[in-house]
KOLVOZA-706617 format. One record per residue: residue in one letter; x, y, z of N, C-alpha, C in turn. Coordinates in steps of 0.1 Angstrom, whole numbers, plus 5000, padded with zeros to 4 digits. Layout:
<nodes>
aXYZXYZXYZ
...
</nodes>
This chain:
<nodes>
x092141136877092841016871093441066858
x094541036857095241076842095040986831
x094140966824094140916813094540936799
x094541056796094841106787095741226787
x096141316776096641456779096141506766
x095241666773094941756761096541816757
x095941916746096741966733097942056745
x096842086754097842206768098742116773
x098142006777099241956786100041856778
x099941866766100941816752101941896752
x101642036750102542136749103442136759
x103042166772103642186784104742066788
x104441926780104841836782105941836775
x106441896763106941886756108042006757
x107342126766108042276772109042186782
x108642096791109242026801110441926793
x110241876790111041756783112441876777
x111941986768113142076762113642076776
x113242106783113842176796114542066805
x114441946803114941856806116341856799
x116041846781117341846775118241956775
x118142066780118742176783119342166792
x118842066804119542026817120541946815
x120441856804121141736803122441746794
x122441896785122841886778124241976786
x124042056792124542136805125542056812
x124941946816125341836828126541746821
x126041716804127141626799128041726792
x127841836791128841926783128441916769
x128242066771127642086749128742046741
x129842026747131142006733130341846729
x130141796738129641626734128641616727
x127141656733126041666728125541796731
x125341886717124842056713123442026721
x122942106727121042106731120542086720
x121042156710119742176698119241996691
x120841926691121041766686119841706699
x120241736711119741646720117941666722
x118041816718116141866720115941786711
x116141796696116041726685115341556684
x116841496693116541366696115341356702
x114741416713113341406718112441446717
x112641516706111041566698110841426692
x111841386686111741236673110541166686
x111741136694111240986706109341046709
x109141146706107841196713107141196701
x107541216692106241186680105341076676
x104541086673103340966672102540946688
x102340846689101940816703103140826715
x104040886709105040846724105140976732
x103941066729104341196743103641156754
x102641096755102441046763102840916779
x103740866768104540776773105840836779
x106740936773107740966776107741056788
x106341146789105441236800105341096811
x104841066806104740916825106440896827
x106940886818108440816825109840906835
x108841026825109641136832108741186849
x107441196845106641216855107141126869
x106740936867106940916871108540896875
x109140936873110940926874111240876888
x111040996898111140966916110540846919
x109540826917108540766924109540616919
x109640576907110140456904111840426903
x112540526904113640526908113640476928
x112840546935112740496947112440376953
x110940276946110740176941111640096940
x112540106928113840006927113939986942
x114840066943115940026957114939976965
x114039996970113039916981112839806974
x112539776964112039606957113139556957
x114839616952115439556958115839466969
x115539586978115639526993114739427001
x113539396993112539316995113339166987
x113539206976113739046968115138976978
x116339066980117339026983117338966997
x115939017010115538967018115038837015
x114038827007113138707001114338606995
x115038666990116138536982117038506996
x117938557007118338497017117138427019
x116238427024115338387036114938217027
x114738227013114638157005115838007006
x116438117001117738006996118437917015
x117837987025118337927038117637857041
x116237817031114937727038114137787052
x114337927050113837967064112337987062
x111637877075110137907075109737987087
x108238027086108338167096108338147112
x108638007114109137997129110338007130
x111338007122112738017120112838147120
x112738227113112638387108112238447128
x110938467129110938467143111438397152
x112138317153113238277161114538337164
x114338427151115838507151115338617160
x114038677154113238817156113838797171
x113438687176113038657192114538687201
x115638607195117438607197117638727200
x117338857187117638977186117039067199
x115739057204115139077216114639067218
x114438967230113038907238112438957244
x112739047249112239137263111439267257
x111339237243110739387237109339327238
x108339407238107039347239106539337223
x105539217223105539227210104139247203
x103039197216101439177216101239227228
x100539397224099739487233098539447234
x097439437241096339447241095239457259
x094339557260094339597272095139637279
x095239607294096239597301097439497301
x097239347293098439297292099539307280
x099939217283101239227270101939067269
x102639067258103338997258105039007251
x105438957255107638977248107138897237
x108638907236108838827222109238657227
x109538647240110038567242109038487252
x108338517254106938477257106038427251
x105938477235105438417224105838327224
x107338287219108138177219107838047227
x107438067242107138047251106237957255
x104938057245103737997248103937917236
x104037987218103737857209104637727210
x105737737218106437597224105437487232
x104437547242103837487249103237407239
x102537477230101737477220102137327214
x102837327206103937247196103737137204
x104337147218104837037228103336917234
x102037037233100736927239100336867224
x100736907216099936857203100336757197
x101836787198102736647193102436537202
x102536597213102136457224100936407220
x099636467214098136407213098636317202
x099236307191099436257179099436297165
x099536467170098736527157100436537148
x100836527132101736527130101836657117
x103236637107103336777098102136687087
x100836817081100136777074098936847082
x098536757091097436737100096936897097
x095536897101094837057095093937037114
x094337177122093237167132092737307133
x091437347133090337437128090537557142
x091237687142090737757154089937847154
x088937837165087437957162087938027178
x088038167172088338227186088538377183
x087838437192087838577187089438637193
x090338777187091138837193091638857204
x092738757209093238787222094838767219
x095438777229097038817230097438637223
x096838557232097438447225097238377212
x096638427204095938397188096838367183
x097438487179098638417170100038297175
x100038317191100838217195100238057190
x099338067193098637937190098937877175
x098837947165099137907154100737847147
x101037957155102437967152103537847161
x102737807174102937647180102737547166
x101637527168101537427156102037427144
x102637537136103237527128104837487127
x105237457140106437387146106337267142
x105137197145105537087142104737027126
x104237147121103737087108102437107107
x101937157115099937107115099737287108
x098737247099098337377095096437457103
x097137537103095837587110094837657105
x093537617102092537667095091737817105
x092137927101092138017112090038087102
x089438067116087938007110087438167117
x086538207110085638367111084838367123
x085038407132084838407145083038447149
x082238527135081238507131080538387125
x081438337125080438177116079538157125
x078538097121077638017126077137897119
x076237787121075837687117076537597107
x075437597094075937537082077537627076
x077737727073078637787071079737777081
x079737757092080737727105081137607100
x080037507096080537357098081337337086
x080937407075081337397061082937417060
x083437547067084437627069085137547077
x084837467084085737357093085937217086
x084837147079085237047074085537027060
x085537147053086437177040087837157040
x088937197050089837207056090437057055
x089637007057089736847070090436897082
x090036917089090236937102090536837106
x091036787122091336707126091036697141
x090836837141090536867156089836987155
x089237087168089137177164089537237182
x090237417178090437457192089637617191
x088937577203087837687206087737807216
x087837927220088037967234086537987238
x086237977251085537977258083938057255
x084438147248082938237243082338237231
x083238117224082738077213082237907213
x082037867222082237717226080637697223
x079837767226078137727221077937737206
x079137767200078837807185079137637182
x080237577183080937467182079237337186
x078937367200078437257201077137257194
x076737347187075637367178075337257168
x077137247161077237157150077737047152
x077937007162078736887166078236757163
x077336757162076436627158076536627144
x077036687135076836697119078436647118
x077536617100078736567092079836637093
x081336607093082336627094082836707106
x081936717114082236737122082036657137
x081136607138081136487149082636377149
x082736377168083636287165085136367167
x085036477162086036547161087036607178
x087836577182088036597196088036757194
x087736837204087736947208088637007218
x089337097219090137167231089637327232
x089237307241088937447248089837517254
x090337647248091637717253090637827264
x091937787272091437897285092937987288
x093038087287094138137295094438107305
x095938097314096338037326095938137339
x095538247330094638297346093138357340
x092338237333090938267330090338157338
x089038207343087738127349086638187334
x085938047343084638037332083137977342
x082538027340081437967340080837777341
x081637757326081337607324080137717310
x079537777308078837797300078937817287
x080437857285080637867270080238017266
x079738077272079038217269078838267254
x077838167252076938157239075338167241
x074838267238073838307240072938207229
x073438207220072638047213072737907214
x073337897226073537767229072237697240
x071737627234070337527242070737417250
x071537467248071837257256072037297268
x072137407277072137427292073537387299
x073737477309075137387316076537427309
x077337307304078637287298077837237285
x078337357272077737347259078737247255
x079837197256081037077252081037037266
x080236927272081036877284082536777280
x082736707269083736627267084636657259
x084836827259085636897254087036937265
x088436907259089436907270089937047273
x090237077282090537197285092037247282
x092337367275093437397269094037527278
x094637467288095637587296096937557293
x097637657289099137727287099637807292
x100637777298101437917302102337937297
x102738057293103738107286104938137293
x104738107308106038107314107037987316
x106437867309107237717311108037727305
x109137677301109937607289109837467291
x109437447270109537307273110437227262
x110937097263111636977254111137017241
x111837047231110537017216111836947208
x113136857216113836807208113536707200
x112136637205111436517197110536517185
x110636667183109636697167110936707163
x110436657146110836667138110736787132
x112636847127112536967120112436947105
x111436947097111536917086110536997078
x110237057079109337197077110137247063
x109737317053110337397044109137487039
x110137577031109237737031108237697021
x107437637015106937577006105837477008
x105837467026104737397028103637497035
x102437437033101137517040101737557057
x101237677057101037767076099637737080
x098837827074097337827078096837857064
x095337857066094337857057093538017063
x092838107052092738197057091838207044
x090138217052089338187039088538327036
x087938277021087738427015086838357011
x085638447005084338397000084138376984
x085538436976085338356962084538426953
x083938406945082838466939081738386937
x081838256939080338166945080238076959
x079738066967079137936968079737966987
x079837896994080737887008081937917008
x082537987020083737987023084737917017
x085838027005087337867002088337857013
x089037787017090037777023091737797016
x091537937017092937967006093937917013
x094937877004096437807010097237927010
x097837947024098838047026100037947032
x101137957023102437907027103037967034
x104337897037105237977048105838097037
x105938067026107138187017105738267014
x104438247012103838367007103438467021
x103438407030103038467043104538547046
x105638517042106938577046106638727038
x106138687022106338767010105038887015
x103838847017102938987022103539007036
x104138957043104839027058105939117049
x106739067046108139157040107839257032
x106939247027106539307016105739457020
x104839467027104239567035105239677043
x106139567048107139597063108239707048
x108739647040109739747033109339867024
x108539817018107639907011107040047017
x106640027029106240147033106440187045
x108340167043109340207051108740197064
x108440047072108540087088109540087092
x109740127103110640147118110240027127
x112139987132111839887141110939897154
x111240027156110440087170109340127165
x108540067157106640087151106240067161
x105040097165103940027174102740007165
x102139927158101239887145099639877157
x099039977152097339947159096239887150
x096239727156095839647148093939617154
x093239687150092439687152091139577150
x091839487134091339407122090939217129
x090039177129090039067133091238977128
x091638857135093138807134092938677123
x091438637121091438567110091638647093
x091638747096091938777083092538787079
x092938797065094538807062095338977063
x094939077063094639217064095539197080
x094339187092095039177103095939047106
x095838917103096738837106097438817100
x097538837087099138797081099938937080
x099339017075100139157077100339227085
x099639237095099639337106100539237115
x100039097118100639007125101738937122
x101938947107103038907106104539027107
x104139097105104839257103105939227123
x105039217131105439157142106539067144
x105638927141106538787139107838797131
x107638857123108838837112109539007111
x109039057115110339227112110639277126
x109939247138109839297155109439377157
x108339457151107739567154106439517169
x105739587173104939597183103639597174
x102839547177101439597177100339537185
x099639677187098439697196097039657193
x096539537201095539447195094339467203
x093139487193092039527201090839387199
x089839367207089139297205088139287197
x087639427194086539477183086739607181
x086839617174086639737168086039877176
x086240007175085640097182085840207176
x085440257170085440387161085540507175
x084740507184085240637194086240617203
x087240477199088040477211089840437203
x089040467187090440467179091940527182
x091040667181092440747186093140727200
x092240717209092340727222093240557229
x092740477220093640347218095040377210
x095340447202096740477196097440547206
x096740637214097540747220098240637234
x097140607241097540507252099040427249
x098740337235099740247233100940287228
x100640447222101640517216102440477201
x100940437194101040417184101440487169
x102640427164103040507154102740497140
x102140347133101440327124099840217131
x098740267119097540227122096940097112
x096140007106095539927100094240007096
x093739997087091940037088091839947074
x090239917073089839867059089339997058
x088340007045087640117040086740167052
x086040067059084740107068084940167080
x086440097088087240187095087640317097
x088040397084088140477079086940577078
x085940527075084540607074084240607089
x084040507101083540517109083940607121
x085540627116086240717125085840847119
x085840887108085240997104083941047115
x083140957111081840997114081441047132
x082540997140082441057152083041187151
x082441267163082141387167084041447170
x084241547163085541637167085941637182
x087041577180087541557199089341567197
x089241657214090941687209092341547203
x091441427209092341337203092341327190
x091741377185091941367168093241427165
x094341457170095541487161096141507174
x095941427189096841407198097641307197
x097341207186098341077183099641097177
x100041007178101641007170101240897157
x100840897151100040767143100540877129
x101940817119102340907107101440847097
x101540677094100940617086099940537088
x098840537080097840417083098140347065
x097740217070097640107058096840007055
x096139957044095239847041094539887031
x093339867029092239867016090939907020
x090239997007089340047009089040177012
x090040267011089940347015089040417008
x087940497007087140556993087840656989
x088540736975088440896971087540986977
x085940956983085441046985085541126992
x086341027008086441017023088041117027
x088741067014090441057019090941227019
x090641287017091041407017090741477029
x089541467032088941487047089541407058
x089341287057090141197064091741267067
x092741257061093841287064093941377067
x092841517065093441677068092841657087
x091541607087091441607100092141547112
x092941417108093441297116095041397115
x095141437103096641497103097441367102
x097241277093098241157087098941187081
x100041157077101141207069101041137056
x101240987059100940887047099640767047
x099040777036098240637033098640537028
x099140467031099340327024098240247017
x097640287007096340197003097040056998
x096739926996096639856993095839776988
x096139646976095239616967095339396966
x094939326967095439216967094139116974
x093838976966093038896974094238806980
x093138736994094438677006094738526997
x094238476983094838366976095738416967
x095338556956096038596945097738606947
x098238576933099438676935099338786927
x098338886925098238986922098439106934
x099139176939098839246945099639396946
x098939486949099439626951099739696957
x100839806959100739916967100940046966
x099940166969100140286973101340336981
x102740356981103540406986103540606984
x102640666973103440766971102340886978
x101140856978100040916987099240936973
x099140866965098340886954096840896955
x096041006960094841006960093840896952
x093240796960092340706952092740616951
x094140576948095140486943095440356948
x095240236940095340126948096840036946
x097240156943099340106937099640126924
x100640086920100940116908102239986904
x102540006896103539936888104540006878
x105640036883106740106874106740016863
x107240086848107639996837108539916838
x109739946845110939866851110539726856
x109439716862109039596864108239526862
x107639546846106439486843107139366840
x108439316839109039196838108739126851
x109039176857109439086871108639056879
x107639186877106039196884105339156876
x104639076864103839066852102339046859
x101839196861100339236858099839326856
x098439306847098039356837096239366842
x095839446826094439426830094039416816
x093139306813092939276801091139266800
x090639336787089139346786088439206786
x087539246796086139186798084639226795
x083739186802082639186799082339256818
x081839406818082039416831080239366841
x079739306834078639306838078539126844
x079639076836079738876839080938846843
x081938956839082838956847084138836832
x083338796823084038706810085038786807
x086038696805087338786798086438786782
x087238876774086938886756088338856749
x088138776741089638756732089338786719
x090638816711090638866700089838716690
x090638786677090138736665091438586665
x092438596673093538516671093238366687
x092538416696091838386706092938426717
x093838476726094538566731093738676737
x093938666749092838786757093938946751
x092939046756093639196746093439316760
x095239326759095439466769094439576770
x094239596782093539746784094639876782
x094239996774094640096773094240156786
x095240276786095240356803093640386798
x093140416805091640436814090840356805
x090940246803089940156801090040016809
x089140046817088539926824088939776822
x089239726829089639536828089939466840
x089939346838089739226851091339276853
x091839246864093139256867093739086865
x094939096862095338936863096538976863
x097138826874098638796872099138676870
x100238696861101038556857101538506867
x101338336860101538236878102838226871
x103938196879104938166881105338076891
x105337926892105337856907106837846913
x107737916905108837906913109238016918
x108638156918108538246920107638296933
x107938346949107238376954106238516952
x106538596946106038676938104938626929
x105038526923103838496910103538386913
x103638316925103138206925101338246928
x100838106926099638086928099037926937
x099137946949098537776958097437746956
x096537816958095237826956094637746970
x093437716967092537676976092837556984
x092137516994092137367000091337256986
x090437366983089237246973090337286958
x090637216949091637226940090537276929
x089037216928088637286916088237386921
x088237446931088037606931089037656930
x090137626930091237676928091637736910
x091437596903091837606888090337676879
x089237756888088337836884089037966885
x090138026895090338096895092038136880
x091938026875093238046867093038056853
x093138136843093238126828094238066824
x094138056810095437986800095038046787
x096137986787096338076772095938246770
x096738326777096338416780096938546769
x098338556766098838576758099638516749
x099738406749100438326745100038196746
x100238076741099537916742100837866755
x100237806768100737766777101337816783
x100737966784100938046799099738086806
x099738056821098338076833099038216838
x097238246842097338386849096038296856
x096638406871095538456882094738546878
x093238506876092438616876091538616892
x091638746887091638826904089938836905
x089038836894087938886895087539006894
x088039116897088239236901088439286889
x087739456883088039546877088539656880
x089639736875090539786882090539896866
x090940026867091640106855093540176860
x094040206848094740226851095340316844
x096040456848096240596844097840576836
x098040696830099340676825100940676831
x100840706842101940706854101640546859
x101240466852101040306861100140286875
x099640416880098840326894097740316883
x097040236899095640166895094940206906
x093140206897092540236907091440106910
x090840096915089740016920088240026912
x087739936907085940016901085239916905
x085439796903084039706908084539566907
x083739456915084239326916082939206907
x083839186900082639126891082238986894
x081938916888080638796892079638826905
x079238786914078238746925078838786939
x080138786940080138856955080639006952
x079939056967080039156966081039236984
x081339336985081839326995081139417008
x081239397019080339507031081439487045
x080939587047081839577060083239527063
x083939507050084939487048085439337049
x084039287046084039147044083239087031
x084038987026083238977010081638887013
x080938937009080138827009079338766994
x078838636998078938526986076938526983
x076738516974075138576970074738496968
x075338366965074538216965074838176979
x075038166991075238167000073938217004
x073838377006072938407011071738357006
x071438356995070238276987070038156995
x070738086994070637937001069537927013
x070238037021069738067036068338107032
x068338227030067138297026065738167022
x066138097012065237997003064537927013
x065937857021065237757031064437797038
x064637927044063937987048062238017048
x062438037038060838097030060137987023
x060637867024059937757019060437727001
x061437737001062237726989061637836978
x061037946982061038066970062438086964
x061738126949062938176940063138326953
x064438336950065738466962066538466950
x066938606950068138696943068838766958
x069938746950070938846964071838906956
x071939056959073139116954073539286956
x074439356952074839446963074339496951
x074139656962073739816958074439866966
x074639986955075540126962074640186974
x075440246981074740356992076140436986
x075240596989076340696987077340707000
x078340746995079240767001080240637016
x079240537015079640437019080440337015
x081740287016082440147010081540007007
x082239946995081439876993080139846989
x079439726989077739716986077039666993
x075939736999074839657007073939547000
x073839447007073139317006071639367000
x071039296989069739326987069239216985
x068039146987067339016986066139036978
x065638976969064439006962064038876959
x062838866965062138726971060938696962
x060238636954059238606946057738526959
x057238646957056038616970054738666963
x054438636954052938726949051738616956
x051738576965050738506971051038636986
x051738686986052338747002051938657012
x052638517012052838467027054338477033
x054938537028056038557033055838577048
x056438527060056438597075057538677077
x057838797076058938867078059238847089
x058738847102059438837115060238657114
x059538567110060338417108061238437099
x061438527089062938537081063738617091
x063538697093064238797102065138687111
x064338617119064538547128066038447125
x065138397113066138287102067538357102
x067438447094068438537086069638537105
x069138607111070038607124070738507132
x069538397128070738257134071238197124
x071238267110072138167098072838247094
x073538407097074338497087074738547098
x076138617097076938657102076138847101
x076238937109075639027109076239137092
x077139127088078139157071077139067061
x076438977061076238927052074438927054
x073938957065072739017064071939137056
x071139067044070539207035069939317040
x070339447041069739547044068939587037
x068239527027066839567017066639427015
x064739417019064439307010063239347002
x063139306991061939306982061139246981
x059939226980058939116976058539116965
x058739046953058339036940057039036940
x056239096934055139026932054738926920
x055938976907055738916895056938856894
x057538726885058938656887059238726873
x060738806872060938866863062338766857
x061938656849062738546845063638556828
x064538556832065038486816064938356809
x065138396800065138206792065138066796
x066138116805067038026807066137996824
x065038076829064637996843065238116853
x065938206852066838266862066238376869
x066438456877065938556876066938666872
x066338766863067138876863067638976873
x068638926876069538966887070139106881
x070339106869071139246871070239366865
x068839316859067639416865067339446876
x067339406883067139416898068039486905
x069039536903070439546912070039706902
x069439666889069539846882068439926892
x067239886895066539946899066939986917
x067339876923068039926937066839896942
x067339996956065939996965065040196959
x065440196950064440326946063140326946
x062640386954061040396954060140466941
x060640526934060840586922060240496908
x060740366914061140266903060240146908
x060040166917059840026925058240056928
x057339906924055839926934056039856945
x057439726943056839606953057039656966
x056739626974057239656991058839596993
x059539717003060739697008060739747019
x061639607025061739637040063139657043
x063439697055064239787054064839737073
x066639677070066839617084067239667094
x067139707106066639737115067839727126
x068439797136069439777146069439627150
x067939587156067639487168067639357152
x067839337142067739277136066739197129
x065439307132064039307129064239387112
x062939367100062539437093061539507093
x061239597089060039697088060039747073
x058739817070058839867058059839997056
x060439977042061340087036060340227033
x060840367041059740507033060340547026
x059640657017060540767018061040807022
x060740857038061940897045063140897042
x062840737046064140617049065340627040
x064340637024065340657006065540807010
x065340897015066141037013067141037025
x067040957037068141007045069140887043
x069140817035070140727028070740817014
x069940887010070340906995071441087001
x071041117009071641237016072841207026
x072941087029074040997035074041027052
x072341057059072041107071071840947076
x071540867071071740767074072440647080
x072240627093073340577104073640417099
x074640367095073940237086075440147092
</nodes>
């Protein structure tokens, strides 16, 4: 990382720069300006603190001269699409005009056009309007990856209804929470997630609620819902109506109302925040245009891409980027149901895939399979998303034979976000000086352990210098799709995430939460996410959340939750440290607990048993003592258990700490 420059690379920098003016002076003709006048002039510009600065501008020269013209081509897209009121059913309506017949959603053996999409979200549009549902209305869909996912949403946004696109892991209290936060109005389920639904159906905000069970027009079922936690026997929803479409009808949709603008909510696409349950972030139609367009020009795709979207579709990663990249630019991508680390390549090659998706963990898990000739039989130039580690990336791309990484940096609420275009090792994007106007973000010092901004003596938060650490934040701008900020369904979780008076009296910034540094060439790198969640499997998870679970669990014992490093692994594993000096804890009944209340990402892979309550002042427990010592055996008497494939605990050995600390560890 460039932070600084020794006395050598002062020199050299300054050998470069003459050598610059020597070019320059050549190019404009010495009768105008002598070299000696013009070397002259940039010794002056370089003295004091500015060799450093003049060294990044020249450094980065290419990189941000190329920049321009692409942000160009991004804004001038964004301002047509803007100024014509086009929302993203409009936009893909054109996509669709241009060619139907191209396919647009791979997955297994089928497919679907573009015009088929069309097809089916018309069906879509056409049964919903008929039930009564109108523009506003919020209906909740739980459904794991299939070809019609995104058609479904994208119906209903025809006629206005926004769709709360819900974590296909939820379960229970968190399922119900994540549905009735929203206001839902309905909820639509497919068939193997239908015992999840009838679980909570009897609970608040959710009873009452009519249900549609989507079936494909050539799926059978059981009647069972194929929910292995569902007790009720038989049909887990018997008075749940059944949702068949075909994408081969055409139907009337002259009776909805076209009145839609770029500015109103699409779907809700939730993120875990830094406390408490699921938020339901607001994604509009112009910011879902702005991360689709945005990705799509930036890192130069091709109309004829085939995108291998591997990423669940509630996410914003896979469904607004990967899936929007589709909807709105006509590329192709190839959609998988889960994930498969040994069948990555072998799924690119089949579909003939030319860019890939991965989060960080993706990336590691493809690593970690065994050398096989598909590893560099693909046509796959670019891969793109977040997480990638420095440790991994160098090995990663010499083996796969990638050309480019696209890292990316951004939460699915903020308008902070970033991108790696140049293959910057580590790099989570950067920011040319050219556009710290237009793009205004920054990283200004905190407290990295609470995550508190610090303000001066004048009260004004205070710029980070290159390689010093700071919360990242961006200025809201609400007329700007670039700096805007929607925020949440719940509004005061929203205005938690906003400062004021930031540099000035009556200007807001998005704080991102996030600590980030940043080198003298403008990228940024990634260092840690501050307050209470922490991230795993490429999913955030919320530490009062898990506490919650945990508590009830154990008969309301004080519970701490919070992440630890594992080497070489993305992210932080879950740690739970439970106050039990009586030892009645039943590990097999938490075990038990923990599996029907957490999603398998938010399950702690270490738990502790206190024996002594190590409290502050204030009643709490010391959380960030605990998180110092880890799961070290070194450090630690109390017992730790250690979680298990079958989703059992056992005790943590030594062993167990050396083939984790050695990274032999299958995790």
């Amino acid at each position: 990382m460039l932070v600084e420059l020794s006395l050598k690379q002062k020199f050299l920098t300054l050998s470069g720069i003459t050598a610059v003016a020597m070019a320059a002076s050549l190019a404009i003709g010495q009768r105008l300006i002598p070299q000696t006048l013009l070397t002259g002039i940039v010794f002056y510009l370089i003295s004091g603190d500015r060799p450093s600065t003049v060294y990044a501008t020249i450094r980065s020269l290419p990189r941000d001269l190329r920049t321009a013209v692409i942000f160009l081509k991004l804004n001038l897209s964004l301002y047509r699409h803007e100024r014509a009121g086009a929302t993203v059913i409009q936009i893909f309506e054109s996509v669709v005009a241009r060619h139907p017949n191209k396919p647009a959603f791979l997955m297994d053996n089928g497919q679907l056009t573009f015009a088929e999409v069309k097809q089916l979200a018309d069906r879509v549009a056409a049964h919903f309007y008929a039930k009564g549902f109108r523009k506003g209305d919020t209906i909740a869909l739980l459904m794991e990856t299939r070809l019609e996912y995104p058609c479904i949403w994208l119906g209903l946004s025809k006629v206005g209804i926004v769709t709360a696109l819900i974590n296909s892991n939820l379960r229970k209290e968190t399922l119900r929470h994540s549905i009735a936060v929203a206001n839902s109005k309905a909820i639509i389920v497919s068939t193997e997630l239908a015992g999840a639904i009838a679980e909570i159906y009897e609970q608040d905000g959710i009873k009452g609620l009519p249900v549609y069970r989507y079936r494909a027009d050539d799926e059978t079922t059981d009647g069972t819902g194929s929910s292995s936690s569902s007790s009720t026997g038989g049909d887990p929803l018997p008075d749940a109506e059944d949702l068949r479409l075909s994408a081969k009808e055409n139907v009337d949709l002259s009776g909805i109302p076209n009145d839609i603008s770029p500015k109103d909510k699409l779907v809700y696409i939730y993120t875990s925040g830094t406390t408490g349950m699921p938020k339901a972030a607001v994604i509009t139609n112009l910011r879902y245009t702005f991360m689709a367009l945005g990705c799509y020009y930036m890192l130069s795709f091709r109309d004829d891409d085939i995108i291998y979207n591997s990423l669940p579709l509630y996410h914003s990663a896979g469904g607004m980027i990967g899936v929007g990249s589709v909807l709105l630019c006509g590329v192709t991508a190839a959609l998988r149901k889960k994930f498969s680390a040994s069948n990555f390549w072998t799924d690119c090659i089949r579909h003939k895939c030319t860019v890939a998706q991965y989060i960080g963990e993706i990336c590691r898990f493809v690593l970690m399979t065994p050398p096989k000739p598909t590893d560099t039989q693909h046509s796959v130039r670019l891969m793109f998303g977040n997480g990638l580690r420095p440790q991994i990336w160098p090995q990663f791309v010499a083996r796969f034979n990638i050309a480019q990484i696209g890292e990316f940096y951004g939460s699915t609420e903020g308008n902070s976000n970033l991108l790696n275009i140049d293959n910057t090792m580590g790099a989570v994007g950067f920011v040319p000086n050219f556009a710290k106007k237009i793009y205004p973000v920054t990283l200004i010092r905190c407290d990295e352990e609470t995550g508190e901004v610090i303000r001066g003596a004048d009260g004004f938060c205070i710029k980070c210098k290159a390689g010093e650490p700071g919360v990242f934040v961006g200025k809201i701008n609400p007329k700007k799709a670039l700096n805007s900020f929607v925020g949440y369904a719940d509004k005061a979780a929203s205005e938690k995430k906003v400062l004021h008076d930031v540099f000035r009296k009556g200007d807001i910034f998005f704080n991102s939460g996030d600590i980030l540094v940043q080198d003298l060439l403008g990228n940024y790198y990634f260092k840690d996410r501050t307050g209470d969640t922490f991230r795993w499997r490429g999913e955030n998870v919320a530490t009062s959340e898990v506490e919650g679970v945990i508590t009830t669990i154990v008969g309301l014992k004080d519970c701490a939750v919070y992440g630890v490093d594992i080497p070489e692994i993305e992210g932080k594993a879950g740690m739970a440290a439970i106050v039990d000096p009586e030892g009645k804890v039943d590990m097999e009944q938490l075990a038990a607990g923990i599996r029907a209340s957490l999603p398998p990402y938010a399950r702690p892979l270490f738990i502790r048993v206190l024996s002594e309550v190590p409290m502050t002042t204030t009643f709490k427990l010391k959380k960030r003592d605990l998180q110092v010592d880890g799961y070290d055996l070194n450090k630690i008497k109390d017992p730790i258990y250690y979680l298990q494939g079958n989703g059992t605990y056992r005790l943590f050995t030594a062993a167990d700490h050396e083939s984790i600390r050695s990274g032999k560890a299958r995790l």
